[in-house]
C-alpha positions as CSV (number, residue, x, y, z in Angstrom):
1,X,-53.1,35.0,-6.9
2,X,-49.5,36.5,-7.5
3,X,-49.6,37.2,-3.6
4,X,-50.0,33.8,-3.0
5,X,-47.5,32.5,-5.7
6,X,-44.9,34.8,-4.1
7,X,-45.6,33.4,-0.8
8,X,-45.3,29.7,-2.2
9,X,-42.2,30.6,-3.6
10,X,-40.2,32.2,-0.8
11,X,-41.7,28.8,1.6
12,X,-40.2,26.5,-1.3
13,X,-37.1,28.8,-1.0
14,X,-36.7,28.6,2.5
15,X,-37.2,24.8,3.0
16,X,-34.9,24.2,0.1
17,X,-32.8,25.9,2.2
18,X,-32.9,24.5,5.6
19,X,-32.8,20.8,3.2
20,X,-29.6,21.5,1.9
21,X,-28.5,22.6,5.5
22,X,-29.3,19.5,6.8
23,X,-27.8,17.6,3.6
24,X,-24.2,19.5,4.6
25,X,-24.7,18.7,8.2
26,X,-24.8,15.4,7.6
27,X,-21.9,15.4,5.5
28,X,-19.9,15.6,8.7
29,X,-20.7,12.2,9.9
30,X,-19.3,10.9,7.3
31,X,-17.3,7.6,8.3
32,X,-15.0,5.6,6.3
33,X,-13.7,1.8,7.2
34,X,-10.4,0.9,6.2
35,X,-9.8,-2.9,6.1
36,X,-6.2,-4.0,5.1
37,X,-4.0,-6.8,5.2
38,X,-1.2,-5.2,7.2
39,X,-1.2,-3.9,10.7
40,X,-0.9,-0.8,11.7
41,X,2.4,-1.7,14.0
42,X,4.3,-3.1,11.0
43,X,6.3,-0.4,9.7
44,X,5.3,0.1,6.4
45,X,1.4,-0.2,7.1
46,X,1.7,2.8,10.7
47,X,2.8,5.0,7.3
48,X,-0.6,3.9,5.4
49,X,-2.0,4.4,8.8
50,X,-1.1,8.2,8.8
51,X,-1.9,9.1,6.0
52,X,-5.4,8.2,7.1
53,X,-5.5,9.7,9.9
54,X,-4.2,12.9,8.0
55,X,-7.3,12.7,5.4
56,X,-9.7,11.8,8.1
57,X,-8.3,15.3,9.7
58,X,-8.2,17.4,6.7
59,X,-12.0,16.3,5.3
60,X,-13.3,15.8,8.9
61,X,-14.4,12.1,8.1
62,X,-14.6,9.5,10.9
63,X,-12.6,6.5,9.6
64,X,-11.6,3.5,11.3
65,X,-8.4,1.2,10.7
66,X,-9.0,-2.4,10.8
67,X,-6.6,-5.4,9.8
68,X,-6.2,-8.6,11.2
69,X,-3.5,-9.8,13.7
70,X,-1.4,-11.9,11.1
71,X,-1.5,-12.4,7.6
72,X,-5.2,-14.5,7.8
73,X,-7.4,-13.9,4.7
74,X,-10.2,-15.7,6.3
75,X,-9.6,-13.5,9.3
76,X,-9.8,-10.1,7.1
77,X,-12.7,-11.3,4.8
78,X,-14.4,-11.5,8.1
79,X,-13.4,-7.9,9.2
80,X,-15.0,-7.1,5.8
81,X,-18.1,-8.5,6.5
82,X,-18.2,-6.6,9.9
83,X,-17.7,-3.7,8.1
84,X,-20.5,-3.7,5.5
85,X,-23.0,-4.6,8.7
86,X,-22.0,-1.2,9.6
87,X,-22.7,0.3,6.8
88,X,-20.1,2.9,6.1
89,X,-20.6,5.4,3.8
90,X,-17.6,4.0,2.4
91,X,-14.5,1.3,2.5
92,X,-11.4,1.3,1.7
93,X,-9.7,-2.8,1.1
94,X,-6.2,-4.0,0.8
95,X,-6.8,-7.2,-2.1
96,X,-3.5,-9.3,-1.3
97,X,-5.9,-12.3,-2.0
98,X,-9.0,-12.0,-4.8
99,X,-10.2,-15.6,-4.5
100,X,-10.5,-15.2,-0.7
101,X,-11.7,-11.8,0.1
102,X,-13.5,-10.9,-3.6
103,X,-17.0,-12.7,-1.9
104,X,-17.2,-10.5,0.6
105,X,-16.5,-7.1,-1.3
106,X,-18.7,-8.0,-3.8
107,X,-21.1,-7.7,-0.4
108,X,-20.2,-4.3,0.1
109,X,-20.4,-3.2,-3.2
110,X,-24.0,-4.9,-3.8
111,X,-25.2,-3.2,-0.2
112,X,-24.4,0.4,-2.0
113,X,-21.0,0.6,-0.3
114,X,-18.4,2.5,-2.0
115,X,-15.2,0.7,-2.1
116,X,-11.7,2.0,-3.2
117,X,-8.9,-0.8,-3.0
118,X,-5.3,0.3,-2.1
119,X,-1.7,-1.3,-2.2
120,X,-2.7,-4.5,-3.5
121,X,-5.4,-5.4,-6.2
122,X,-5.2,-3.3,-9.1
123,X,-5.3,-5.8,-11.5
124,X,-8.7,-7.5,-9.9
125,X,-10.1,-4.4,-8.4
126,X,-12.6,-3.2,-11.0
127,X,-13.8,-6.3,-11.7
128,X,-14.6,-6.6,-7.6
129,X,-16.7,-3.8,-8.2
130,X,-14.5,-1.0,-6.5
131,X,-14.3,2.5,-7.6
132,X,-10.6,2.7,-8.0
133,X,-7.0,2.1,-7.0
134,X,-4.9,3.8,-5.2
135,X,-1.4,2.1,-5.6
136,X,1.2,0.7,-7.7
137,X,1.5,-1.9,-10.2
138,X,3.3,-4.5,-9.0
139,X,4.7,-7.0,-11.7
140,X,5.9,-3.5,-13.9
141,X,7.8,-2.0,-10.5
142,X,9.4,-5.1,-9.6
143,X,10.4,-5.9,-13.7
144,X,11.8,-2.6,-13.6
145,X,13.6,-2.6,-10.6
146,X,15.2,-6.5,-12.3
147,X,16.0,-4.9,-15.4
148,X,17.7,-1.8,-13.4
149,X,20.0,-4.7,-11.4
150,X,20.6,-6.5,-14.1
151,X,22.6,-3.6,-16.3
152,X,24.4,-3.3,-13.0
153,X,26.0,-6.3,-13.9
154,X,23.8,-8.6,-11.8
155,X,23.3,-12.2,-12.9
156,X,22.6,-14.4,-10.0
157,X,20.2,-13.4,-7.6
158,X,17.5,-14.2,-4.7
159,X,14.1,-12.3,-4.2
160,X,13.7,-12.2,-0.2
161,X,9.6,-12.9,0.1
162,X,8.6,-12.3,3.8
163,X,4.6,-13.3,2.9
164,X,4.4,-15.5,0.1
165,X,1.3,-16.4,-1.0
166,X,0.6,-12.5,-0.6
167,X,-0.3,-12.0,-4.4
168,X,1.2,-8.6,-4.3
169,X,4.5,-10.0,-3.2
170,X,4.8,-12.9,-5.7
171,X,3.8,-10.7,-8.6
172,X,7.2,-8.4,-7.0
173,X,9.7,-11.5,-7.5
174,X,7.9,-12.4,-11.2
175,X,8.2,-9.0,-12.2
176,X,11.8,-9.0,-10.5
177,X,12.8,-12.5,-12.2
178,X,11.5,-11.7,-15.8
179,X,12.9,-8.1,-15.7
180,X,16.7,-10.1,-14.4
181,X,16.5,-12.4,-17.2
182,X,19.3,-14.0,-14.9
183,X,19.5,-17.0,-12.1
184,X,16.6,-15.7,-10.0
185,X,15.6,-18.0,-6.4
186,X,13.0,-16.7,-4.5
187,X,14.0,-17.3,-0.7
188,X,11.0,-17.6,1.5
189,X,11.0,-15.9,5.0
190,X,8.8,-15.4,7.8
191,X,8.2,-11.4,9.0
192,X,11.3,-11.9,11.8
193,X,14.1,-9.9,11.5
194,X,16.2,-12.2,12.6
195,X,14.8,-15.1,11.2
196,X,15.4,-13.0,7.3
197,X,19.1,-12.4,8.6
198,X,19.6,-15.8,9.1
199,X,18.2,-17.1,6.0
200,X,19.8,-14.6,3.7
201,X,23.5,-15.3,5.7
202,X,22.6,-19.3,5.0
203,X,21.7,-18.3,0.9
204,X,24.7,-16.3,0.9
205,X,27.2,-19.0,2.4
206,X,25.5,-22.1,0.2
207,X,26.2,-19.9,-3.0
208,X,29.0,-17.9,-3.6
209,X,28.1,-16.6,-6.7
210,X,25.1,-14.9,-5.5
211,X,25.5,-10.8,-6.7
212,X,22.3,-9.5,-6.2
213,X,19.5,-9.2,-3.3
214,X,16.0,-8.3,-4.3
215,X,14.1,-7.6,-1.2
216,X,10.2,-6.8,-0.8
217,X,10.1,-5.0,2.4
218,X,12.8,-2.7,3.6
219,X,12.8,-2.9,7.4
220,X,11.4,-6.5,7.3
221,X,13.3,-7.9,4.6
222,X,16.3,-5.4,3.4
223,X,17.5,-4.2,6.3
224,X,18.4,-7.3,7.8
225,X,19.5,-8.3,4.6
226,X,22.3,-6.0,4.6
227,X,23.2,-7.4,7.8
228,X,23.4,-10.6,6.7
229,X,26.0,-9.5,3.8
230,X,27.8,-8.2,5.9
231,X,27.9,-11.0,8.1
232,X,29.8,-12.4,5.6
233,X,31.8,-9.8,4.4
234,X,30.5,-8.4,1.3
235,X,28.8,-5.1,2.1
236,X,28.9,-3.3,-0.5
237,X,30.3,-6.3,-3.3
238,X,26.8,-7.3,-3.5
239,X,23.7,-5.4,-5.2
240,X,20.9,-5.2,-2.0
241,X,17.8,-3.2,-3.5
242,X,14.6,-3.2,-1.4
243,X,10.4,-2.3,-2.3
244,X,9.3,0.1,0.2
245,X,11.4,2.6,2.4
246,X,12.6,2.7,6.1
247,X,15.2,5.3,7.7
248,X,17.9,3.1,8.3
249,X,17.4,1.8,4.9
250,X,17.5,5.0,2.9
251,X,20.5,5.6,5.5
252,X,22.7,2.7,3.9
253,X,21.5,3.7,0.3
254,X,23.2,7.1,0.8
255,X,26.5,6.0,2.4
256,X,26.4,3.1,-1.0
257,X,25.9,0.1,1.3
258,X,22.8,-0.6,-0.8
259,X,21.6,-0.1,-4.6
260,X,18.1,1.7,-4.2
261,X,14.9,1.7,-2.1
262,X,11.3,1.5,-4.6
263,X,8.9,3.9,-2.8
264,X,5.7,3.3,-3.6
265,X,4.4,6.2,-1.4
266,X,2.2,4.1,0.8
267,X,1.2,7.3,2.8
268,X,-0.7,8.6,-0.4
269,X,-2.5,5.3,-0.2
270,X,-4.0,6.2,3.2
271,X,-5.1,9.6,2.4
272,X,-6.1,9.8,-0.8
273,X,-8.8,7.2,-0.6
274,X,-10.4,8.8,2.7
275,X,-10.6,12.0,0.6
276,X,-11.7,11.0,-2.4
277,X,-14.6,9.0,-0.2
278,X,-15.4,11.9,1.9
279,X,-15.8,13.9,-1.0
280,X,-17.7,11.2,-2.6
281,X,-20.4,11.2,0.2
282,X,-20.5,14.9,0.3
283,X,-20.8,16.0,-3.6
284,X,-20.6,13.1,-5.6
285,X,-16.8,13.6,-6.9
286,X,-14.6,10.9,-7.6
287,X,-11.3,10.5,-10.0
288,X,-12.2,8.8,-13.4
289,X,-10.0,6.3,-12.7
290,X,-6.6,4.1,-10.7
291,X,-4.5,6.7,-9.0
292,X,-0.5,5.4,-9.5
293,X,0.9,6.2,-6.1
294,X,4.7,4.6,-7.5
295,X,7.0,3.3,-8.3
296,X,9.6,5.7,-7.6
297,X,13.1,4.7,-8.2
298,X,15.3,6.2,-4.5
299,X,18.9,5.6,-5.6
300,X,22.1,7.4,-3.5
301,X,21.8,11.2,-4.9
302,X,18.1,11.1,-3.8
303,X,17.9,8.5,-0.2
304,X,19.1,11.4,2.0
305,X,16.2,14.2,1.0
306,X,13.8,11.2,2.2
307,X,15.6,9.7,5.7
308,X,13.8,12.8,7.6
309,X,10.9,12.0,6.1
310,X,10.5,8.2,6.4
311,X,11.4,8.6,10.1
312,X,8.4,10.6,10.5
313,X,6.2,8.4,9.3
314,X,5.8,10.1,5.7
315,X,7.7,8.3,3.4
C-alpha cells in the first residue's frame, strides 16, 4: 500500500511539474494592446511609444500600439472594440473622452480583459472598471503651474489649447486659470506649427498687455509659441511655460528664453503599464493603486540635465 502511495505521489509530483512548465511557457505569449489617443509620430506620444517598446523588451510581452489617425473618439472606441475581439491578455487606454470611449472599455473589462488607463482618465478610470493609472493629474499640474506664473508677476494671460475638447487639455487651462486667479483666455489652435505661430503672433499683437503664455504641448504648442513672441519682439519680456518636454524646448528654458517645461514623464506611461500587465498575466501582481508619473516642475537650473535625454526619446 505505501509502495503504491509513494508511486502516486512522485506521478502527482511530476505532472505538477510539467503543469507549472507549461503554465511559465505560456507566460511568454503574453500580449498586450495599447490603444491611445495620440499617434505614435506626434512627438510627445513616439516617447510613450518607447517606453512600450522598452517594457515589451524587458518582460518579453508582445504588445501592439494602436491609435487613430487624428483626434476621432469614434475612430479609437472602434480600435477598442478591435482590440477586445482579440482578446489580449491585457489593454492599456488613453481616456481623453469618458462619455465616448467608456462603452467600449466597459466591454473589455466585462470580457475579463485587464485594462490599465494612462495619460488621460484618472479621474473616470476606476469607475470604467480599469486596474489603475498611470499618469498625472491634470487640473492640480496645470493649477500649480498658474499659481507658479502668477507670483512671477503674471496677470494677463492665454492657455494655447492645440485639441480642445480633449478632456485632459481643458482640465490643463481650468487648472491653469483657477491657479492664475488673473485675465486667463484660452486660444484655440489646430496641431500646426505654423498655424499655433500665427495665432499666438495675432493674440499677442490684438493685446498688448498680454505677460504670460500657458502652453499644453511643447513642440506643438510652446515651441512655436516662442516664436511667435519673438515675432514680435518680446522674447524673453513675456512668461512662455509649456506641459510636456521637447529638446529645443528645454533648450530655450536653459538659455531663459522661456519660464519652465511640466514633464509628466510620458515614457513611464508606456512602460510601466506593459510591465505591470505582463506581470499581471504571469503571477498575478499588480500595484494597489494610480501610479503618479508627474508633474515635475523643469525650470533653467534643471532644462539642460534633460535636453540629451528628450532628444532621445526618454524624456
Amino acid at each position: 500500500m505505501k509502495s503504491i502511495l509513494r508511486k502516486l505521489a512522485f506521478c502527482a509530483a511530476v505532472l505538477g511539474c510539467l503543469v507549472t512548465g507549461a503554465q511559465m511557457a505560456s507566460a511568454k505569449d503574453v500580449k498586450i494592446i495599447v490603444v491611445s489617443h495620440g499617434q505614435a509620430n506626434d512627438p510627445f506620444w513616439s516617447v510613450v511609444k518607447n517606453g512600450v517598446t522598452a517594457g515589451a523588451k524587458d518582460v518579453g510581452a508582445k504588445v501592439d500600439y494602436r491609435a487613430p489617425e487624428t483626434f476621432d473618439m469614434v475612430a479609437m472606441s472602434q480600435l477598442i472594440d478591435a482590440a477586445v475581439n482579440q482578446k489580449p491578455n491585457g489593454l492599456i487606454v488613453s481616456i481623453p473622452d469618458a462619455s465616448a470611449l467608456g462603452p467600449s472599455i466597459k466591454k473589455a473589462v466585462a470580457a475579463g480583459i485587464p485594462v490599465i488607463s494612462i495619460n488621460s482618465g484618472s479621474d473616470v478610470s476606476q469607475s470604467l472598471g480599469a486596474l489603475l493609472h498611470v499618469g498625472q493629474d491634470e487640473y492640480s499640474a496645470g493649477k500649480a503651474a498658474g499659481m507658479k506664473l502668477k507670483e512671477m508677476g503674471g496677470k494677463t494671460a492665454i492657455c494655447v489649447n492645440q485639441e480642445v475638447g480633449n478632456v485632459a487639455l481643458d482640465q490643463r487651462c481650468k487648472g491653469f486659470g483657477d491657479g492664475f486667479a488673473g485675465n486667463v483666455k484660452v486660444l484655440p489652435v489646430s496641431n500646426d506649427p505654423a498655424d499655433v505661430r500665427a495665432k499666438v503672433k495675432a493674440a499677442l499683437s490684438a493685446n498688448g498687455d498680454i505677460d504670460t503664455i500657458m502652453a499644453l504641448g511643447a513642440s506643438t504648442a510652446g515651441e512655436p509659441s516662442l516664436a511667435a513672441v519673438k515675432d514680435v519682439g518680446k522674447l524673453g519680456k513675456i512668461n512662455v511655460a509649456t506641459f510636456d518636454l521637447s529638446a529645443d524646448f528645454l533648450k530655450a528654458v536653459a538659455a531663459g528664453d522661456a519660464t519652465f517645461a511640466i514633464d509628466q514623464q510620458q515614457f513611464l506611461q508606456g512602460y510601466l503599464p506593459v510591465v505591470f500587465l505582463a506581470n499581471y498575466a504571469k503571477f498575478g501582481l499588480i500595484p494597489g493603486g494610480n501610479v503618479p508619473s508627474g508633474p515635475n516642475l523643469i525650470t533653467k537650473d534643471k532644462a539642460a540635465q534633460v535636453v540629451e535625454l528628450s532628444a532621445k526619446g526618454i524624456r
